[in-house]
Backbone as JSON Lines, residues from 0, in Angstrom:
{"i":0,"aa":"X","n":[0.84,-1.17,0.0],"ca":[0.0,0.0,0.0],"c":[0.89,1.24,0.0]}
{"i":1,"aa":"X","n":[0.78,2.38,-0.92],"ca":[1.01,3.44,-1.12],"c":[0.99,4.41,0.3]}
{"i":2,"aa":"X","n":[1.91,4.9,0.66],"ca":[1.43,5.8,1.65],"c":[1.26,6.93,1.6]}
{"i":3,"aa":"X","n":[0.69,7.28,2.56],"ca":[-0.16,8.44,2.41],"c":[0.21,9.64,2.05]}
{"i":4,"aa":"X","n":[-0.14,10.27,1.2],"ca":[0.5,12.21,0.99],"c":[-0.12,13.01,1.47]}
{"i":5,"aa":"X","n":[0.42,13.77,2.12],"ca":[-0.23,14.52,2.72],"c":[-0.86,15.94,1.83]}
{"i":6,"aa":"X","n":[-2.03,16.3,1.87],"ca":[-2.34,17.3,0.64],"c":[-2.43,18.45,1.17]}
{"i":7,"aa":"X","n":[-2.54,19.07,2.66],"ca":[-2.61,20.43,3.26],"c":[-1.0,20.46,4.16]}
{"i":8,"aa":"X","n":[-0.63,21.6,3.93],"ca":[0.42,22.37,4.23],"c":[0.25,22.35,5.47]}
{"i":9,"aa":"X","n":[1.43,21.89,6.68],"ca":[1.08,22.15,7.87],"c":[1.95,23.43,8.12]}
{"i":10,"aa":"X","n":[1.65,23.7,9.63],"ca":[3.0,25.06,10.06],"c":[4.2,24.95,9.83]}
{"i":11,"aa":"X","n":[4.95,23.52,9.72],"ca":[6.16,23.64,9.47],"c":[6.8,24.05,8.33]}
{"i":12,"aa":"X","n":[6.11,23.39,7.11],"ca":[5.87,24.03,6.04],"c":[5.98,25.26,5.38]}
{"i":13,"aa":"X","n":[4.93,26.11,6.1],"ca":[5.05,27.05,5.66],"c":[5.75,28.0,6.26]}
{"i":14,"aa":"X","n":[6.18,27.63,7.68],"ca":[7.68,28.88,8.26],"c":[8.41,28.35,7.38]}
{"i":15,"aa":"X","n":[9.19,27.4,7.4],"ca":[9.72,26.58,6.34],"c":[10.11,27.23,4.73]}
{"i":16,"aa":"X","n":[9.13,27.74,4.24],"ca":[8.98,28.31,2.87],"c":[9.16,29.98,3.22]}
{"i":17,"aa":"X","n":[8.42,30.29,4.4],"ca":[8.55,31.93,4.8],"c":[10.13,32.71,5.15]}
{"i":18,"aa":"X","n":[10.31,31.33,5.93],"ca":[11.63,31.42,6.29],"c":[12.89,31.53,5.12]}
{"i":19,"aa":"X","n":[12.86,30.28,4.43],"ca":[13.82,30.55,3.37],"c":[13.62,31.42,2.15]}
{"i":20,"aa":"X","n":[12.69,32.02,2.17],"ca":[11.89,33.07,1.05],"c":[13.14,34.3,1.75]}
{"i":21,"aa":"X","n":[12.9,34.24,2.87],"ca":[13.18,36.03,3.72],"c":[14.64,36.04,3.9]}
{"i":22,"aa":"X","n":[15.03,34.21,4.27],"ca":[16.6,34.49,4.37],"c":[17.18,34.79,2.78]}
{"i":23,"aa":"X","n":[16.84,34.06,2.12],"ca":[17.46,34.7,0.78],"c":[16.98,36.34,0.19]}
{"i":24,"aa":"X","n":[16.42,36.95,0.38],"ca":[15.92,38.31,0.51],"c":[17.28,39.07,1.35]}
{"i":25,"aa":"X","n":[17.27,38.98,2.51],"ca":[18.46,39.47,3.22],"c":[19.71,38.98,2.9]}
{"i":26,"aa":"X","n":[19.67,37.61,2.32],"ca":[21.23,37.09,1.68],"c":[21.62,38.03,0.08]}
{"i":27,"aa":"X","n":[20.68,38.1,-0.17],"ca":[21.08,38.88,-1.87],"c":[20.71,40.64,-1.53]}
{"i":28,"aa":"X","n":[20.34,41.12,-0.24],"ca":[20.7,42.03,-0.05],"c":[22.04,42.47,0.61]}
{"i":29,"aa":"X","n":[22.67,41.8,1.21],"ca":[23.69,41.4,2.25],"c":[25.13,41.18,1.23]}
{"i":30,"aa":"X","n":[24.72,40.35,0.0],"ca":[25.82,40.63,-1.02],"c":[25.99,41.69,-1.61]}
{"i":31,"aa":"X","n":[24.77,42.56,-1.98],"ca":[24.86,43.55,-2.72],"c":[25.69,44.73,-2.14]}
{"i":32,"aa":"X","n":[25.45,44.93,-0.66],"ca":[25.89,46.27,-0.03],"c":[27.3,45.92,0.57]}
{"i":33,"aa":"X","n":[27.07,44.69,0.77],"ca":[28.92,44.63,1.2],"c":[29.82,44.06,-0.03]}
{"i":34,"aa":"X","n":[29.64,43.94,-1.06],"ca":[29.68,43.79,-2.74],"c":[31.07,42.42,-2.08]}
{"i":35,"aa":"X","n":[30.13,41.32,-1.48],"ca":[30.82,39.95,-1.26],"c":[31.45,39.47,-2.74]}
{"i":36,"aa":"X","n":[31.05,39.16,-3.57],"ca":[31.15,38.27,-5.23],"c":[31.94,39.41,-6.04]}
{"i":37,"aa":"X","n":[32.44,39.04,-7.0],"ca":[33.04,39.98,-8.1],"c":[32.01,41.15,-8.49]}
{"i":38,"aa":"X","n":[32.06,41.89,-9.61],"ca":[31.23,43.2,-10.21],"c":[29.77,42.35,-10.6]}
{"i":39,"aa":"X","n":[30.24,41.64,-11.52],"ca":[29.25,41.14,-11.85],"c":[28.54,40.25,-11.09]}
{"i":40,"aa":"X","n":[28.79,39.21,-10.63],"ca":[28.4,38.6,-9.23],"c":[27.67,39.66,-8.54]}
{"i":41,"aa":"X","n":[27.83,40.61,-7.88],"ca":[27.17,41.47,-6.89],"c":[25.64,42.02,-7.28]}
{"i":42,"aa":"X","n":[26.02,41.43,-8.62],"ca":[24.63,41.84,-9.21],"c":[23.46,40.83,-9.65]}
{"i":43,"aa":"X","n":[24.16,39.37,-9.65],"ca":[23.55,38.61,-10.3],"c":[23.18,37.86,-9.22]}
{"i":44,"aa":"X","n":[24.02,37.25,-8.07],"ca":[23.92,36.92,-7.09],"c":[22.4,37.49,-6.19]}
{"i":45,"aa":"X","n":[22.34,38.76,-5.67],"ca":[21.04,39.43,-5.08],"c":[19.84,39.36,-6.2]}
{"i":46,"aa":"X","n":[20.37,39.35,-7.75],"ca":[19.04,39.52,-8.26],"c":[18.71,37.75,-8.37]}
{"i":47,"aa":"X","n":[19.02,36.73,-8.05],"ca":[19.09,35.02,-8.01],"c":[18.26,34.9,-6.93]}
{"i":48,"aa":"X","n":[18.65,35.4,-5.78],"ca":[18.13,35.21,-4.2],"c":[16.74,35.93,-4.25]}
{"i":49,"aa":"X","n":[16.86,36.99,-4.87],"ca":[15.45,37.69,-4.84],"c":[14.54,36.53,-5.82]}
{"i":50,"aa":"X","n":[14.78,36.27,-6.85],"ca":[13.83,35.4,-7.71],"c":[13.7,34.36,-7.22]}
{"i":51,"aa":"X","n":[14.32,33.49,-6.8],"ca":[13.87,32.09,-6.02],"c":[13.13,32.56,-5.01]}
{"i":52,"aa":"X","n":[13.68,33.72,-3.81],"ca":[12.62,34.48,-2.41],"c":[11.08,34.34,-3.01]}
{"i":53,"aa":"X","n":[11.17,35.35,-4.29],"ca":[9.52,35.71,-5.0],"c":[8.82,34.19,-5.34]}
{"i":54,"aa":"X","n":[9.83,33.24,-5.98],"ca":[9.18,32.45,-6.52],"c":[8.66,31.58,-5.34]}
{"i":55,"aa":"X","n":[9.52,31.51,-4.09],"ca":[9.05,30.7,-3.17],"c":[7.75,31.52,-2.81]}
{"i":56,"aa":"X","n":[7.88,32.73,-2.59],"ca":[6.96,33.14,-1.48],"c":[5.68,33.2,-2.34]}
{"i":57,"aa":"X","n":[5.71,33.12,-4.0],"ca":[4.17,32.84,-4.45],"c":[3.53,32.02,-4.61]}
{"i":58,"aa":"X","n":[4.56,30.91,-4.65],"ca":[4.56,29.02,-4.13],"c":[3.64,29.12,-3.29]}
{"i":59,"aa":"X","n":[4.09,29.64,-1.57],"ca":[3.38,29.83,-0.61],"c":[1.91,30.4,-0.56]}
{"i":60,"aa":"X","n":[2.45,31.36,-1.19],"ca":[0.79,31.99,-1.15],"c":[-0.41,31.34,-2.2]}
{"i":61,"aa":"X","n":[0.05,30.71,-3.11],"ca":[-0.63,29.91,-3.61],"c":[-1.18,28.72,-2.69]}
{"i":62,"aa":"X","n":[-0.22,27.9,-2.01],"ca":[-0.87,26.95,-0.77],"c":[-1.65,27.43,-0.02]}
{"i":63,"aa":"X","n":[-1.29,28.53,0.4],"ca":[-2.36,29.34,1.6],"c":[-3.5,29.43,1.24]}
{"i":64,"aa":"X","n":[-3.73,30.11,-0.16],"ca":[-5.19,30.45,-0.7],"c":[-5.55,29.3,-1.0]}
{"i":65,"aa":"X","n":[-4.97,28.17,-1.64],"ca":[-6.01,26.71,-1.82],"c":[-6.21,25.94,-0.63]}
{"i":66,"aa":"X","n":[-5.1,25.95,0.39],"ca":[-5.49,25.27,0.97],"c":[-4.44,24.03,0.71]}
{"i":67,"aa":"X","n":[-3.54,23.54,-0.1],"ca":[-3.36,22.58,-0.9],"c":[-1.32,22.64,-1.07]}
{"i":68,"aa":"X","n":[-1.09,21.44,-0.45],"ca":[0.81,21.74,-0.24],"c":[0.87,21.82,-1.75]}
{"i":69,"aa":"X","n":[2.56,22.29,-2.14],"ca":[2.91,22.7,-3.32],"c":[2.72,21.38,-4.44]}
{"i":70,"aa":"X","n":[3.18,20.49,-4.14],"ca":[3.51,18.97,-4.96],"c":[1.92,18.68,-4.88]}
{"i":71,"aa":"X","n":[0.67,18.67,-4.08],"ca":[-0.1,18.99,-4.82],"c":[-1.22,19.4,-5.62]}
{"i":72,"aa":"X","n":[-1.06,20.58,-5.69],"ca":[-1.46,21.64,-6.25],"c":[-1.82,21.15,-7.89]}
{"i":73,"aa":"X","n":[-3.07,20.81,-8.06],"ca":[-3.21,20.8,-9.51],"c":[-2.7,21.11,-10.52]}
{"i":74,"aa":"X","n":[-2.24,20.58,-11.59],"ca":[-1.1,20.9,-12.56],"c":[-2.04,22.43,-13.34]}
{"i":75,"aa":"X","n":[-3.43,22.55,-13.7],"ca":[-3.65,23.85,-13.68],"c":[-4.02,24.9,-13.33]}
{"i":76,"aa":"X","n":[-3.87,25.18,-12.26],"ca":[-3.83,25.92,-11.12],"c":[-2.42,26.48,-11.36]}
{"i":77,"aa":"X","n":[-1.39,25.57,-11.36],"ca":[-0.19,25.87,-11.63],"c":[0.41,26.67,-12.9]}
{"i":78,"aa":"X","n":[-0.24,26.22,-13.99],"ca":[0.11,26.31,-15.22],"c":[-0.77,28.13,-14.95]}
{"i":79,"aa":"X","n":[-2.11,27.93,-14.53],"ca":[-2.57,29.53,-14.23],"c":[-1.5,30.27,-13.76]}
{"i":80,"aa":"X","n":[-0.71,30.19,-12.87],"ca":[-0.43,31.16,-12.29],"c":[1.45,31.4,-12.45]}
{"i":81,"aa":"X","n":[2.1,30.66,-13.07],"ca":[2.98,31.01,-13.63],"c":[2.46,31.71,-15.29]}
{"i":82,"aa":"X","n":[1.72,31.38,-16.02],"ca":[1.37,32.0,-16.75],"c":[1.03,33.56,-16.15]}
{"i":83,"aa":"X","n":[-0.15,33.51,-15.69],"ca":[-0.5,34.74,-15.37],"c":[0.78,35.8,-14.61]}
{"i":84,"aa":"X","n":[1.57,34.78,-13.96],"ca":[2.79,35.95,-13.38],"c":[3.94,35.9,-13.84]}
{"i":85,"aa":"X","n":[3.87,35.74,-15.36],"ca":[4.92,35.92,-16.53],"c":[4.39,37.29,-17.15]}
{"i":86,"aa":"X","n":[3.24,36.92,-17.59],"ca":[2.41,38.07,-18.08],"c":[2.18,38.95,-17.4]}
{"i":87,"aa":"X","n":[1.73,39.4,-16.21],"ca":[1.61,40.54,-15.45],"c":[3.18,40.88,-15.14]}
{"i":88,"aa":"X","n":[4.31,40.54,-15.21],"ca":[5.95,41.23,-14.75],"c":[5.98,41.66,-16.1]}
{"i":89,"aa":"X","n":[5.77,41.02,-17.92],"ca":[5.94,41.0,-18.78],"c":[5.78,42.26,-19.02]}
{"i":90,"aa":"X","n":[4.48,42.39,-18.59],"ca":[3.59,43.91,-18.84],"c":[4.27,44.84,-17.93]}
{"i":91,"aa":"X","n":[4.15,44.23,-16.69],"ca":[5.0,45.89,-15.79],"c":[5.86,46.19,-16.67]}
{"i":92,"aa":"X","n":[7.02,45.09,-16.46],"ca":[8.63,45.97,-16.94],"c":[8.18,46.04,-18.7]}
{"i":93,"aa":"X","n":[7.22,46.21,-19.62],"ca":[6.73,46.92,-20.73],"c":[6.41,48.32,-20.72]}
{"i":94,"aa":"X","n":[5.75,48.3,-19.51],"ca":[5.08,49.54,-18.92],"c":[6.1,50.44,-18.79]}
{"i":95,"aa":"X","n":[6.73,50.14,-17.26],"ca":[7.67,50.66,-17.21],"c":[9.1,51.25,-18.06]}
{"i":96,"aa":"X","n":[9.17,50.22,-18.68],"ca":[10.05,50.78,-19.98],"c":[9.75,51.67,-20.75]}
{"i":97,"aa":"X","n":[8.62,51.6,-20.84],"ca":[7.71,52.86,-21.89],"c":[7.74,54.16,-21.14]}
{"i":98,"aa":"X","n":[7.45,53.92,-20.3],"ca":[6.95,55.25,-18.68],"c":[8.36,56.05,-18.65]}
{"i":99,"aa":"X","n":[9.49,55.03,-18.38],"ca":[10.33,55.85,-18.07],"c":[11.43,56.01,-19.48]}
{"i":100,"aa":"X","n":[10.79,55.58,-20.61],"ca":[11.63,55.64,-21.78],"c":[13.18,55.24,-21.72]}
{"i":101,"aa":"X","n":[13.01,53.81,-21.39],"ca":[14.48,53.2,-21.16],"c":[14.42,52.13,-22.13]}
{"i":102,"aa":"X","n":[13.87,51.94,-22.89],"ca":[14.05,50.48,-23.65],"c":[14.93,50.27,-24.12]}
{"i":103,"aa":"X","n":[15.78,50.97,-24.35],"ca":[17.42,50.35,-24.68],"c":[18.13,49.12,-23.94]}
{"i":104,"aa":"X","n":[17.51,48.69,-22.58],"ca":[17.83,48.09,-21.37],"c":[17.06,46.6,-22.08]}
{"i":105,"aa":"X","n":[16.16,46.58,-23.15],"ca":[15.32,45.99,-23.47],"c":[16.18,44.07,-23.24]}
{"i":106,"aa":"X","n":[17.2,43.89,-23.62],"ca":[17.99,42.41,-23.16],"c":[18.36,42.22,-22.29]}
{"i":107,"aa":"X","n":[18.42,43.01,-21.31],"ca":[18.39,42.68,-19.83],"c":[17.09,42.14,-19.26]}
{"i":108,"aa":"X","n":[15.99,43.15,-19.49],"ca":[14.58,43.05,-19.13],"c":[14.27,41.63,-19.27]}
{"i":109,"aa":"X","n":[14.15,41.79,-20.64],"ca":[13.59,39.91,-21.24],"c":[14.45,38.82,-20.41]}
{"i":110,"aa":"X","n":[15.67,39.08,-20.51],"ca":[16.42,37.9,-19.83],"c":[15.98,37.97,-18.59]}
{"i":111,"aa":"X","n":[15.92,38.66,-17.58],"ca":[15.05,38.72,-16.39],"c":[14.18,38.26,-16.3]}
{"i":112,"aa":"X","n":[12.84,38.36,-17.07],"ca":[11.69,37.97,-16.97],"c":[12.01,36.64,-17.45]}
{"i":113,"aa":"X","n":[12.32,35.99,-17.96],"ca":[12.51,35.07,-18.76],"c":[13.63,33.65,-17.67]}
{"i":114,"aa":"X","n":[14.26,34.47,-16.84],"ca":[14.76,33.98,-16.02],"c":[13.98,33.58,-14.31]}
{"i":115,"aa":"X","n":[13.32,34.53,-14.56],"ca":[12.25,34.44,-13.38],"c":[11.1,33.77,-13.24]}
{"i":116,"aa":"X","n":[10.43,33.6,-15.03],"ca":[9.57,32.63,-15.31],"c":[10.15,31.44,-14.84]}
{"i":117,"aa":"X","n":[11.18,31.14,-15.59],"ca":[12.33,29.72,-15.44],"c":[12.47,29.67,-13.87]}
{"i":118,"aa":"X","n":[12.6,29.87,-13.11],"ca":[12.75,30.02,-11.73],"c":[11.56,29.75,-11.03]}
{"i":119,"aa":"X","n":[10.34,30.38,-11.1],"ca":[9.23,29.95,-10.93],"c":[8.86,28.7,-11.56]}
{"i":120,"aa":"X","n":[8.62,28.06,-12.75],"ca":[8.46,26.6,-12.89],"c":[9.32,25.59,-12.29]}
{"i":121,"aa":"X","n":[10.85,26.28,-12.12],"ca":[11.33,25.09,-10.87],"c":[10.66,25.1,-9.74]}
{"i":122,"aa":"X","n":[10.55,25.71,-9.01],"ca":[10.26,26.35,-8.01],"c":[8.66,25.01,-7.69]}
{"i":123,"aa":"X","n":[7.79,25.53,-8.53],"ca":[6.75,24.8,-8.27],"c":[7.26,23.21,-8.74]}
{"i":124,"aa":"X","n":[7.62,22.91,-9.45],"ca":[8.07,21.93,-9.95],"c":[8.79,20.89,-8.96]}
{"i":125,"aa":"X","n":[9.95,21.41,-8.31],"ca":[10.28,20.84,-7.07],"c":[10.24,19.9,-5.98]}
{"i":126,"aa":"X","n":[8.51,20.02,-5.65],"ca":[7.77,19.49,-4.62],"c":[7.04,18.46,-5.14]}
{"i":127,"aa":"X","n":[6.81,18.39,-6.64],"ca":[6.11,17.15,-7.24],"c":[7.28,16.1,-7.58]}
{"i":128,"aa":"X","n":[8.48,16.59,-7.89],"ca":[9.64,15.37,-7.99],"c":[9.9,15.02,-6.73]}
{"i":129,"aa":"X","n":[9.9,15.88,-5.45],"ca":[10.24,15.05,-4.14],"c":[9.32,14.38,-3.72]}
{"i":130,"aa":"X","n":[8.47,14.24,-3.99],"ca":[6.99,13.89,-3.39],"c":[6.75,12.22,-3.88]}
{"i":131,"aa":"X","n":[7.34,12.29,-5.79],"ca":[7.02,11.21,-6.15],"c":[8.57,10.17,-6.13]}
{"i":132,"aa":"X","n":[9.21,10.6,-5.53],"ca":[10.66,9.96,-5.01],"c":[10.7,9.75,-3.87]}
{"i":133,"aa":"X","n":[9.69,10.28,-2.6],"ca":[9.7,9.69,-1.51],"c":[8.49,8.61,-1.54]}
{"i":134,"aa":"X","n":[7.59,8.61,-2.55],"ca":[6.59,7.82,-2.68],"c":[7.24,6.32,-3.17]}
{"i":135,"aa":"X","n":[8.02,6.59,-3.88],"ca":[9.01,5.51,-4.37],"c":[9.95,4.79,-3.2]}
{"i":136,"aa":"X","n":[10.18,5.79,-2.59],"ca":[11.18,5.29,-1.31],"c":[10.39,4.33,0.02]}
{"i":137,"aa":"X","n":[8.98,4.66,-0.29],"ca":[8.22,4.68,0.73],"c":[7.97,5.63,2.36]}
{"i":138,"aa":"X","n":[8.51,6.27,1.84],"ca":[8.84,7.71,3.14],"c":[6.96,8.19,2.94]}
């Protein structure tokens, strides 16, 4: 017999996810101002920690509002909301580029977004490969 998965997020969980969301937030701020990594590093490093932080912490808030741990979370539910929060950053930094007439910056932007999408599908992605490898293990 298969054992059991658990489908609601308990407290540990989610300090768990809150927690490592916030320490990497202060870790890629913490590189930036004491410029720990090379030039480039100092930059790529805090903007890494911030995108995994975001991607965790919308992970989270996605469990919170369903109700439902990350691994699982309906595959479209999922597919909603990395879509939808590709498209809504897509559009800000569009916006914004327009607003403040910087689009010259325009291959940075995309690679960002584009990197952050990518970050977010690991992100959710994650918890359904551990889930079905401890199911395998019998854990």
């Amino acid at each position: 017999m298969a054992p059991s998965v658990k489908k609601k997020m308990d407290m540990r969980d989610t300090i768990g996810l809150v927690a490592t969301g916030l320490g990497l937030l202060v870790v890629g701020a913490m590189t930036h101002v004491f410029q720990l990594w090379s030039f480039l590093g100092n930059y790529t490093v805090p903007w890494f920690c911030c995108a995994v932080a975001l991607a965790l912490l919308l992970v989270l808030l996605v469990s919170l509002l369903t109700g439902i741990s990350p691994g699982k979370l309906p595959l479209s539910r999922v597919f909603a909301v990395i879509l939808g929060s590709s498209v809504a950053i897509g559009l800000g930094m569009l916006v914004d580029g327009i607003s403040y007439g910087i689009l010259a910056d325009r291959t940075s932007s995309v690679a960002e977004w584009g990197g952050f999408t990518l970050i977010l599908v690991v992100v959710f992605w994650i918890p359904r490969v551990t889930r079905e490898a401890n199911a395998k293990q019998g854990h």
